[in-house]
C-alpha positions as CSV (number, residue, x, y, z in Angstrom):
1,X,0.0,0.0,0.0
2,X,1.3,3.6,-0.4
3,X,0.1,6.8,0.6
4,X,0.2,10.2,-1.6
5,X,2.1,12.9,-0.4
6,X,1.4,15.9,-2.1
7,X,1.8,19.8,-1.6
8,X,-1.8,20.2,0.7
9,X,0.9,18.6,3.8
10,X,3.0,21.7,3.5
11,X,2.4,23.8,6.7
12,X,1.4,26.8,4.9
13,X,-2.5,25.6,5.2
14,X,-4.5,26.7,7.4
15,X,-6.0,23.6,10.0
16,X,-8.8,22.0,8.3
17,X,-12.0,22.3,10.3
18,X,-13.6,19.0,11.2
19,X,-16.3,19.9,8.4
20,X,-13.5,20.2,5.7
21,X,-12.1,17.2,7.1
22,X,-14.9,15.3,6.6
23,X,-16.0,16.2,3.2
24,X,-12.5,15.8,2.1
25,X,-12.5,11.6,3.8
26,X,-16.1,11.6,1.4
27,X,-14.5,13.3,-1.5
28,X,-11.3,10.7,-0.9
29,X,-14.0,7.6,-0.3
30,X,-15.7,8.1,-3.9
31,X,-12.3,8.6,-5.6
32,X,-11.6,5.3,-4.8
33,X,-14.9,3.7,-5.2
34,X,-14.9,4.4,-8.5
35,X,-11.9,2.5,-9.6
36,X,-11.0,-0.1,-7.2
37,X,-8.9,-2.1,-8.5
38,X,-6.9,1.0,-10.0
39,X,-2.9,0.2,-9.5
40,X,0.2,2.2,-9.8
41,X,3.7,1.3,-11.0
42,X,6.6,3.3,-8.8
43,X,10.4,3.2,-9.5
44,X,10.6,0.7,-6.8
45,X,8.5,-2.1,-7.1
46,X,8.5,-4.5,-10.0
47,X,4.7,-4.8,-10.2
48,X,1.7,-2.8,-9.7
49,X,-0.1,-1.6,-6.4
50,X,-3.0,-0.6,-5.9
51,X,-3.9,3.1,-5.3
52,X,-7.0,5.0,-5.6
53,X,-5.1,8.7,-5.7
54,X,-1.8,9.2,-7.1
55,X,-0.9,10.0,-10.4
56,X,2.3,10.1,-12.3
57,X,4.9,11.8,-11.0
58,X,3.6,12.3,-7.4
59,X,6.4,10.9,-4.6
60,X,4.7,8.0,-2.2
61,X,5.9,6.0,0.6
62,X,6.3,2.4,-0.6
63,X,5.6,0.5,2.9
64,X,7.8,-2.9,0.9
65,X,11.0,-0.7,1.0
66,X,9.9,1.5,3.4
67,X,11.4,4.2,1.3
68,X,10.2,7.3,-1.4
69,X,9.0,6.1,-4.7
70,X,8.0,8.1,-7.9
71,X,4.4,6.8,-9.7
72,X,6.0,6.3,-13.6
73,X,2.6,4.6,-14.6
74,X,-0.8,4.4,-13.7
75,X,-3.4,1.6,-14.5
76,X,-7.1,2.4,-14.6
């Protein structure tokens, strides 16, 4: 499994309010309801994973190697 890190963890953003918080877990949840089976290919791993978010180029934490990986492919 990885997780997308992208520029909304920068500290420059205000706290989200539990309301934002919430829409944004809904807005997440139907993302990946969508697609479920949607996979991603990083530098890392010889085969695909699955991820409902990132797209190519965005940096992820690969939990194999725990270690940075960069998407190169993604498979709807």
């Amino acid at each position: 499994m990885v997780r997308l890190v992208n520029q909304s963890l920068i500290a420059t953003h205000a706290e989200l309010s539990a309301q934002d918080a919430e829409r944004a877990r809904r807005r997440i949840a139907r993302r990946a309801a969508r697609n479920p089976l949607r996979r991603v290919h990083l530098t890392c791993e010889p085969g695909a994973v699955r991820d409902p978010l990132a797209r190519v180029g965005d940096r992820v934490w690969c939990e194999n190697h725990a270690d940075w990986a960069t998407v190169v492919d993604v498979v709807e």
